[in-house]
N, C-alpha and C positions, 0 to 999 in steps of 0.2 A: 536614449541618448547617453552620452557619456557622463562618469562621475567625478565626483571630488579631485582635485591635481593636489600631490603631495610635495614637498621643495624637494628639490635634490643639494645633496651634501656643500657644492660649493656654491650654493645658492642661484645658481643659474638655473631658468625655467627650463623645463620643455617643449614649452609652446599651448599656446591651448589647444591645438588636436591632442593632447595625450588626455584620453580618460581617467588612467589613473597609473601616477609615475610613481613608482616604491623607490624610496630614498638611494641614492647614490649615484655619480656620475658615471659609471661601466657598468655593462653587463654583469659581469662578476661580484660588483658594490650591490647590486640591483638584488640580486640572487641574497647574498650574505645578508644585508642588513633586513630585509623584508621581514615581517612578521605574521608574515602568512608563508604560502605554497606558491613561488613566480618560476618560473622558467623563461630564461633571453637567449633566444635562438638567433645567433648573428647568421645575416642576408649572406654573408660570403659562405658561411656552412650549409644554408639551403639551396645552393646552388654549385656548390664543388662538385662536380660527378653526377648532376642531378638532371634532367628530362626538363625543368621550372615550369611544370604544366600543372602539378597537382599539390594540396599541401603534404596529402599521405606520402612525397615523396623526402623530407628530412623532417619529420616533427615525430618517427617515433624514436628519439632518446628522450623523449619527455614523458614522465610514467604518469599514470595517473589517466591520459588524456588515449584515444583510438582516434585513429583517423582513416578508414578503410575507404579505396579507390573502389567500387563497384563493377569496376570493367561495364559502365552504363551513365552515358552521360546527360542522359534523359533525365535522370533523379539525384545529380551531386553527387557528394562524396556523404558517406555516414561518420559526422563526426558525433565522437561521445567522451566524458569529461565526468569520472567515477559515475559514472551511470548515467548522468543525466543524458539524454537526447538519443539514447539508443533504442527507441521506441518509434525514432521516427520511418516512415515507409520511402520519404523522399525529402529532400531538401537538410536545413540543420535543428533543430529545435532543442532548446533549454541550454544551448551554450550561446554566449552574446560572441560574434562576432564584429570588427572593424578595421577599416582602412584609413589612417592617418587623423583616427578621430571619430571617422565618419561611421555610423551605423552598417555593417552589413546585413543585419538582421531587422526585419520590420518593426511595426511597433508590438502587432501581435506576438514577437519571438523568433518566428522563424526567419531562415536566413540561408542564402547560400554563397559559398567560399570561390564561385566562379573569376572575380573579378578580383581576386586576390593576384597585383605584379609581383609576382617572384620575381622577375626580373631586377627592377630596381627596388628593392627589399634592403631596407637599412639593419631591421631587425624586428621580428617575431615574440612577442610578452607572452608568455599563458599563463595566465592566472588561475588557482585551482582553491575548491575550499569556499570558507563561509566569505572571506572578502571579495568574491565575485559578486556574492548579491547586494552589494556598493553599487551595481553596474544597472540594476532595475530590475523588475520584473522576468522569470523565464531564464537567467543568468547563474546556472548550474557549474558554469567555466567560462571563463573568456578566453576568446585569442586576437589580438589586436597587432595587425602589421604594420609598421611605420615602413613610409619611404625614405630614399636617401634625398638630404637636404644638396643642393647644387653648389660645389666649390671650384675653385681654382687650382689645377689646371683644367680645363676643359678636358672631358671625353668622352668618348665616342666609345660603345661596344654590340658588336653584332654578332649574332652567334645563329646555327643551326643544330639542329639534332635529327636521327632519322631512328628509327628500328623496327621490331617486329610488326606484324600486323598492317604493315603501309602507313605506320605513324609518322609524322613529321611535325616540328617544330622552328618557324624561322621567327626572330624577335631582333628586334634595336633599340638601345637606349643611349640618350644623350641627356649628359650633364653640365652643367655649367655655372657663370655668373657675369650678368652682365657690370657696366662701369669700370673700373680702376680698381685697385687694390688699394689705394685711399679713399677712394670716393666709391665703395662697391652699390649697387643698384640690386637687380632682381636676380636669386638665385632659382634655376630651372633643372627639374626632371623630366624628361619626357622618355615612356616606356612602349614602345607597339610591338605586338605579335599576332601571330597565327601557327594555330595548330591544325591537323587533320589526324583521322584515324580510320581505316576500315575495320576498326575493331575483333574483338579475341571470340568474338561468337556471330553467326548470322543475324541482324536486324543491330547490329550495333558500333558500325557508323557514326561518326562526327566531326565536327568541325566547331573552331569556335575562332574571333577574332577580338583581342580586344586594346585601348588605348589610353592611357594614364597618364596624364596631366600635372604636375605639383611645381607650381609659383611660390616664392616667399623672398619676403621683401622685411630685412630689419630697417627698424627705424630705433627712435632716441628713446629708451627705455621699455621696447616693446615688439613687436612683429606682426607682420599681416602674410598672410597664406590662404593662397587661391586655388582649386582641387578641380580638376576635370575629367572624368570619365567615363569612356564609351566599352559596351558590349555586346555583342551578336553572338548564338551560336545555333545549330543545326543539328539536332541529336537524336537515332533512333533508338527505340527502346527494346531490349533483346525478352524485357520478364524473367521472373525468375525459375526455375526450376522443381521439380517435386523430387521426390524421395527418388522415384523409379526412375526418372529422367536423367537428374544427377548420376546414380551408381553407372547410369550405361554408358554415358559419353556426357561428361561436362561439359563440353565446348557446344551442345547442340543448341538450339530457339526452340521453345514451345510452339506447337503452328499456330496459337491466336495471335502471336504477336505479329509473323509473316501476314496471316487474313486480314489483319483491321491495320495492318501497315506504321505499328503502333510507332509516334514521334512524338519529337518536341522542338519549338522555335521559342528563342529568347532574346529581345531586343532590350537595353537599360541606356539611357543616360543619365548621368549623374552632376552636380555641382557641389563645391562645398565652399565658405569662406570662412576663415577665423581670422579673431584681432584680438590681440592683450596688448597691456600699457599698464605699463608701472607708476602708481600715486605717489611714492614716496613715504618715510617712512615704513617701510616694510608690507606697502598697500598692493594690491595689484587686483585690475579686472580684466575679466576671459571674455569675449563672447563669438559663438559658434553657430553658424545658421547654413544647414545643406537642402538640398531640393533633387525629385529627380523625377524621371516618368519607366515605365518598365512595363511591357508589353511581353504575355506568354499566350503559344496554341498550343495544343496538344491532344492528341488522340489515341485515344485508348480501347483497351482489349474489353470489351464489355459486351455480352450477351446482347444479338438483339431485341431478345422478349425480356432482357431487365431492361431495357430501354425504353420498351412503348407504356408501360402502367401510368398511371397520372401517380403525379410523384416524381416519375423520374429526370436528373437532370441531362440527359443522353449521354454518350461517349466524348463529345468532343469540346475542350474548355478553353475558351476565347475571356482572354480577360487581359484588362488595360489600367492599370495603376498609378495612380498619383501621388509620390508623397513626399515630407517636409516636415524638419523639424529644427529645433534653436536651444542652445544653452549657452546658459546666463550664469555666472560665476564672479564671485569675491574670494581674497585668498587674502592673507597674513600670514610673514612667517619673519619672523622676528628672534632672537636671544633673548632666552627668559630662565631665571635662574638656574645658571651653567649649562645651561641648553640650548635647544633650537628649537620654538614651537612653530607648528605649521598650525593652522583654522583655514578652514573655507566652508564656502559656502554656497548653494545654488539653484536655479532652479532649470530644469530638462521638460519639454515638451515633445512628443512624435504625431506626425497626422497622416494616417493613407486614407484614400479612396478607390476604391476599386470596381470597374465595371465589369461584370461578369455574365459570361452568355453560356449556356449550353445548349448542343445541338446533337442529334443522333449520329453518330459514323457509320450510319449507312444509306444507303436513295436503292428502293430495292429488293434486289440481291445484290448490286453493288457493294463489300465493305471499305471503310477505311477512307471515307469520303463523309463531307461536313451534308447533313441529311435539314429534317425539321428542328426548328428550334424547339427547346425544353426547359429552357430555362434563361432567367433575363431580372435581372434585379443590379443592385447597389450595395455594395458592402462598406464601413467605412471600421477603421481602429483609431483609436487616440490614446495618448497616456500624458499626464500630470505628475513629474517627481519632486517634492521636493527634497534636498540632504544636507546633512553637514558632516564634518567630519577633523577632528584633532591629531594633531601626531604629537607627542613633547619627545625629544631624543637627546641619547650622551651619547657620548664613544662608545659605550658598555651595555644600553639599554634605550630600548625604544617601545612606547606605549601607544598604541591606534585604536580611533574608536570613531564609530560612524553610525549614523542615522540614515535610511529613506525610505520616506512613503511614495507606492508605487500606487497609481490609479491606471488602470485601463479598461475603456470602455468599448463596446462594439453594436454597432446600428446594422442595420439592413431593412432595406427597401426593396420590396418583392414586387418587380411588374407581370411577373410570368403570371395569369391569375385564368383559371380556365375550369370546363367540369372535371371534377375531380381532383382539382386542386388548387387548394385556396391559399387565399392571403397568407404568405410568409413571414411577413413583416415582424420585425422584433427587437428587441435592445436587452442587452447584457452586460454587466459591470463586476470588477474585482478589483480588491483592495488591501492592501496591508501592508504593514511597517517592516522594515530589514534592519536589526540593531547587530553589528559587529563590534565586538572585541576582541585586540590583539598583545602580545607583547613579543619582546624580544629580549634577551638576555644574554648577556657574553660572559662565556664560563672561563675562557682561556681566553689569550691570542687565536689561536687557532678551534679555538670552540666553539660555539653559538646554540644556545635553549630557544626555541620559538614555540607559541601555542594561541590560537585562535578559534571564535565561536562564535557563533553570527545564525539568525532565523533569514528563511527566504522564503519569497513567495512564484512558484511556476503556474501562468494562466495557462489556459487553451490556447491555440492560433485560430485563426479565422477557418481554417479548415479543418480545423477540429471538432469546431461546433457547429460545422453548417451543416451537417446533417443529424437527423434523430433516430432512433432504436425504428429498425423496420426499412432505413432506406428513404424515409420520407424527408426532403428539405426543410431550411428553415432554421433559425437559432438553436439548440438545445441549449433549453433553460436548466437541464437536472444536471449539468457539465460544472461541475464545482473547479477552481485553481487549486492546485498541490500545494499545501505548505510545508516547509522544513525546518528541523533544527541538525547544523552543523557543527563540528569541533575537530580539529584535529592538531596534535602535537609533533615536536619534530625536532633531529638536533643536525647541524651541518658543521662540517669538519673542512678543514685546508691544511695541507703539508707540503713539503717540499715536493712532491711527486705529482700532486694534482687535489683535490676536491672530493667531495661526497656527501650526501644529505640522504637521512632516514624520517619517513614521516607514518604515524599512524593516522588515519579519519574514521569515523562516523559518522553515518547522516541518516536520521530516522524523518519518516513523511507523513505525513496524514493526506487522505483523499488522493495517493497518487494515480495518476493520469496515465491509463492502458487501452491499447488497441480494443474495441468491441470485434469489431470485423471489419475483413480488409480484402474488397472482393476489387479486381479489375479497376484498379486505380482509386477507388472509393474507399473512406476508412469513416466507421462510426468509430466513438471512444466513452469511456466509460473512467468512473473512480470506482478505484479496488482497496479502498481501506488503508491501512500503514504495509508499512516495509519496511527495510534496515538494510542498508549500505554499509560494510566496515572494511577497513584492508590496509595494508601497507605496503609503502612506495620507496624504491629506494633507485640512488641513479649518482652515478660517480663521473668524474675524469681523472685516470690514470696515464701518466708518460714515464717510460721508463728510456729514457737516451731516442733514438729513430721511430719506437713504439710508442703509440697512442690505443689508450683501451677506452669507451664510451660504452659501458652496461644502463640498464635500467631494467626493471623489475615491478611489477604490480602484481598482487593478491588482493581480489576484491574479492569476499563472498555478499552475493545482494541476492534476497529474499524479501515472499511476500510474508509480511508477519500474520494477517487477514485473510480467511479464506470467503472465495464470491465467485458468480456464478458469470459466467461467458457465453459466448454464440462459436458453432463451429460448422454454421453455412449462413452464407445470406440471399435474399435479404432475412433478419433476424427478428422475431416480431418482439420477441425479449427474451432476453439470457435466462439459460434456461443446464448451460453442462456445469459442474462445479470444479474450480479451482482452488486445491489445497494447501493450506496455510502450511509454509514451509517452501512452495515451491521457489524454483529458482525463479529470477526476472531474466525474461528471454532475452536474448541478444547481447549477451554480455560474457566472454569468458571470465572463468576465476581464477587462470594467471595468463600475464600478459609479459612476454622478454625480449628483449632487444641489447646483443650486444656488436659493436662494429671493432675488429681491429686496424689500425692506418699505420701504415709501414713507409716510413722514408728512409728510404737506401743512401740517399745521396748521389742517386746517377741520374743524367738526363731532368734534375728536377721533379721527379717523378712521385707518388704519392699511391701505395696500392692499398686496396681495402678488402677485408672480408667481413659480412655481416650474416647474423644470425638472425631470425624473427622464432619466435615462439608466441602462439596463439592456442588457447585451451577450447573445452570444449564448449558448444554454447547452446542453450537450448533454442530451440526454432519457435516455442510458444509458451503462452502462462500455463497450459498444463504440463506442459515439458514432456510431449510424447515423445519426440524425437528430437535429435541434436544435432549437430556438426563435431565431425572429430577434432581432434585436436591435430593440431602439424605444424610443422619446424621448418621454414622458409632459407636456402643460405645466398649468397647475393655477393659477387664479388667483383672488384674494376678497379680499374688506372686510370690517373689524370696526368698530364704531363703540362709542361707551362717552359716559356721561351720568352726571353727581354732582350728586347733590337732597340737600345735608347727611348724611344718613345713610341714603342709598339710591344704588343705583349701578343703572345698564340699561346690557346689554351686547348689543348681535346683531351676527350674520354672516352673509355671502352667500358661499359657492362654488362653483365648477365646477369639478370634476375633470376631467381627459382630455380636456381643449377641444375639440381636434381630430377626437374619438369616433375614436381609434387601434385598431384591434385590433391584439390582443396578448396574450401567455400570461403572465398574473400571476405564473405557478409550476408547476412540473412535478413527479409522480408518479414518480420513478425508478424506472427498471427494473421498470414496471407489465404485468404478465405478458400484458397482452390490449392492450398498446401504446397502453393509453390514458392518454397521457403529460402531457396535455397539461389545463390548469386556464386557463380564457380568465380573462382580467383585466377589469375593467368597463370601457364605454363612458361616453358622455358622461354626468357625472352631476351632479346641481344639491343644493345644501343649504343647508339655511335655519336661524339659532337666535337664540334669545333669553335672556337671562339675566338673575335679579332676583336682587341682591341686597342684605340691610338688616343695619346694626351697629347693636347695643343699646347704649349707653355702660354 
């Protein structure tokens, strides 16, 4: 759940959906005064010229943070956040994700960015550094998208996109506010789409629909906001690629994914409600309560003779989720000598439940078809936070300092109980405190010293630890949580021309949390000892008259400082090859660049852009046998825009990957069948149009 709410400058809330608002009323106040790493990515930049299908499609001028599209919709997007979460094989782990408050990430950690409306996208936070772990447990980085709040005029916008591969995108959003503009009532967002795709490789297909919701309603010192959202979607799964597979033809499918017909189905409803009300006197309380249900099948590429052993959970995972949770918040923010202190105070709860089945994908010689059951239990997660957290600020200097103890615990209930394999049954707990500090300090007008340092703690997710060394089900007890110590410094600049911020990190870990093996959709994990994350991030806006420059830049080197011993097939009866201290951590390049130029001519309203991606090389595993090259992405398009009184036409032309580069989008770590490798798309073209009409 979310953390601490901090005042903004002219002491107007945010609302309690905001987990955690860094002082100032604009994006650019937000950015300046922080005392930590923030990036505010405004809704109307994630969507100028953009696809509004994915978030990897405007979040990299944020350094520090990767956002890789998979060309695979079966497993998300791989997001990673100075290292953390690039470990994962599927979905998001060790970055918190949220929608207008609301958790996108479970209570065990993981998360995924599907149900993220770009469409009605007010604006995009990332929070980077030790003040993420304010945010609980597993909270490496944040990324939290607010929606647009509903104003007067009413409108209306509907837009399509088509391009390569048989992609299409159609979505509608309508905004508004009912009553009077004396007497105003409920303000509404409402967001729906649909996409399709026959995707950039054989078996990789999808579809996804989904529907967003956002009521608020001010009242006499306070607000109420009511959050509704639905998603469906339908995603084959292509797998990833080997060394030899790769160099031949990157676009091709491995044939297990074709034989076992490998998919994925995802159904979510969601609710959320908030209320805050001002006491008076500088008092105010928040409170936040969402709920939802979330239903995944999926079926996978897995041997039929790992399937039949007792032990096995089969190929195919049917699971049905329950979950709900509430925060509970006090806040003070009062003038206290020649200042402005903010206090609050709070407490966060998360609850899932999940029923889980496993069944063989095959009846037979039939594959790819739901066989014998193999598996059939109960898993449940919870987590207890409690935080506090201080701001005192001048014009010239701001001091932040936060507390939370994160608790999260995990049960399972094993009904599967048979010869050869017994009782699962087990409970596991992790625990510890997150202490941040912050400052900030104004050198100039135009100068700003900021530096922050803060411990966090990364558990396991429920799938992390549900299997044990060998393959065999059931909690792993030896699965310890990662802890960290963070710091990082940084100075931010503004001129007449534009912006720019330099920042240095380190972040050293004990016990952190790596793939053991990772065979056919199944991943054991293991702790590999310390490691050492450091690097520098830097990331400007420059305008020179019709020119816009937007660079950013990342150097991370991340090592394992511990050398330990891995599996390199499974199943693994125990690690047994050695990984040497010093190696890299896989999945992760050690530079990362991104610059775009935006050229307005002044003709037709027009807007053209050239963008660069640089991506280094990255290893495929902790022994770092082999890697992915490094390659230079270039990306160029026009938007054009038209105003008829009270109608507005917007369309755009792109070309991704000009050059038709091949290239590995992203990598499968330590993929037990060495198929490591996730090709990135070639040349791609895109097309859209957009109407939109205000009511008066």
């Amino acid at each position: 759940m979310a953390g601490p709410v901090l005042a903004q400058s002219d002491g107007v809330t945010a609302g309690a959906l905001a987990p955690v608002v860094i002082t100032g009323d604009s994006a650019w106040q937000q950015r300046w005064l922080a005392p930590g790493s923030v990036e505010v990515v405004d809704g109307e930049e994630l969507r100028a010229g953009q696809l509004q299908i994915n978030l990897s499609e405007g979040l990299a001028r944020v350094p520090g943070l990767v956002v890789r599209n998979r060309q695979n919709y079966a497993q998300d997007l791989q997001i990673s956040v100075r290292g953390y979460g690039a470990r994962a094989p599927f979905g998001v782990r060790g970055v918190r994700l949220y929608v207008d408050g609301i958790p996108a990430s479970a209570p065990d950690g993981q998360g995924q960015a599907a149900n993220f409306p770009i469409g009605s996208a007010d604006r995009i936070e990332v929070i980077r550094g030790p003040f993420s772990a304010l945010y609980g447990a597993s909270a490496g980085g944040v990324i939290a998208l607010y929606t647009q709040d509903g104003a007067r005029p009413t409108e209306w916008r509907t837009g399509v996109a088509a391009g390569s591969n048989g992609l299409w995108r159609l979505s509608t959003q309508l905004s508004g506010q009912t009553g009077t503009p004396a007497q105003p009532g409920w303000s509404y967002t409402l967001d729906a789409g649909k996409f399709a795709t026959d995707g950039e490789r054989p078996q990789s297909a999808a579809s996804r629909s989904t529907g967003n919701l956002k009521l608020t309603r001010a009242h006499d010192g306070g607000r109420t906001v009511l959050l509704l959202n639905r998603q469906s979607s339908l995603a084959l799964d292509p797998l990833g690629l080997t060394r030899a597979e790769f160099d031949a033809d990157p676009q091709q499918t491995t044939a297990s994914a074709t034989q076992f017909n490998t998919r994925k189905s995802v159904s979510q409803t969601q609710i959320g409600l908030a209320w805050e009300q001002a006491l008076g006197q500088g008092h105010r309380i928040e409170l936040l309560g969402y709920g939802g249900q979330r239903a995944v099948r999926q079926f996978q590429a897995i041997p039929t003779g790992a399937q039949t052993p007792p032990g096995s959970a089969g190929g195919v995972i049917d699971l049905d989720r329950d979950y709900w949770g509430w925060n509970a918040r006090w806040r003070l923010d009062r003038t206290y000598d020649s200042g402005r202190l903010t206090v609050a105070a709070g407490l966060a709860s998360d609850r899932q439940t999940e029923d889980r089945l496993g069944f063989e994908n095959f009846v037979g010689t039939t594959l790819g078809v739901q066989g014998r059951l193999r598996r059939d239990e109960t898993n449940r997660a919870s987590t207890l936070d409690p935080y506090i957290q201080a701001e005192w600020r001048t014009a010239a200097t701001t001091l932040t300092a936060g507390l939370r103890h994160s608790r999260v615990r995990f049960t399972s209930a094993d009904r599967y109980i048979a010869a050869g394999n017994p009782d699962d049954s087990g409970a596991t707990q992790y625990d510890g405190f997150s202490p941040v500090l912050g400052i900030r300090r104004e050198l100039t007008p135009q100068l700003q010293a900021f530096a922050s340092v803060g411990r966090g703690l990364e558990t396991p997710t429920l799938n992390e630890v549900a299997y044990r060394t060998g393959g065999q089900t059931g909690l792993n007890p030896a699965l310890n949580a990662s802890r960290s110590l963070s710091a990082e410094a940084g100075l931010r600049g503004r001129q007449g021309w534009g912006s720019w911020s330099a920042t240095l990190f380190e972040t050293r870990t004990q016990d952190e949390i790596v793939v053991l093996s990772n065979t056919g959709g199944r991943s054991t994990f293991q702790n590999a000892g310390r490691t050492r994350r450091h690097g520098l991030e830097l990331s400007g806006v420059m305008q020179w008259g019709p020119v816009t420059i937007t660079p950013a830049y990342t150097w991370m080197d991340a090592r394992y400082r511990d050398g330990f011993l891995t599996c390199t097939a499974s199943p693994c009866a125990a690690p047994n090859v050695p990984v040497a201290a010093g190696n890299r951590l896989p999945g992760l390049a050690k530079q990362q660049a991104y610059l775009q130029l935006a050229w307005e001519p002044g003709l037709a309203n027009s807007v053209w852009t050239l963008e660069a991606t640089h991506t280094g090389r990255m290893a495929v595993n902790d022994r770092n046998t082999d890697a992915t090259a490094a390659s230079t992405l270039f990306n160029v398009g026009v938007r054009f825009e038209q105003n008829r009184g009270d109608w507005t036409w917007r369309e755009f032309l792109r070309i991704d990957n000009v050059t038709d580069r091949a290239h590995a989008g992203s990598v499968i770590v330590n993929e037990g069948n060495n198929r490591f490798f996730e090709p990135g798309p070639g040349r791609s073209v895109y097309v859209g149009v957009e109407l939109v009409r205000r009511f008066p």
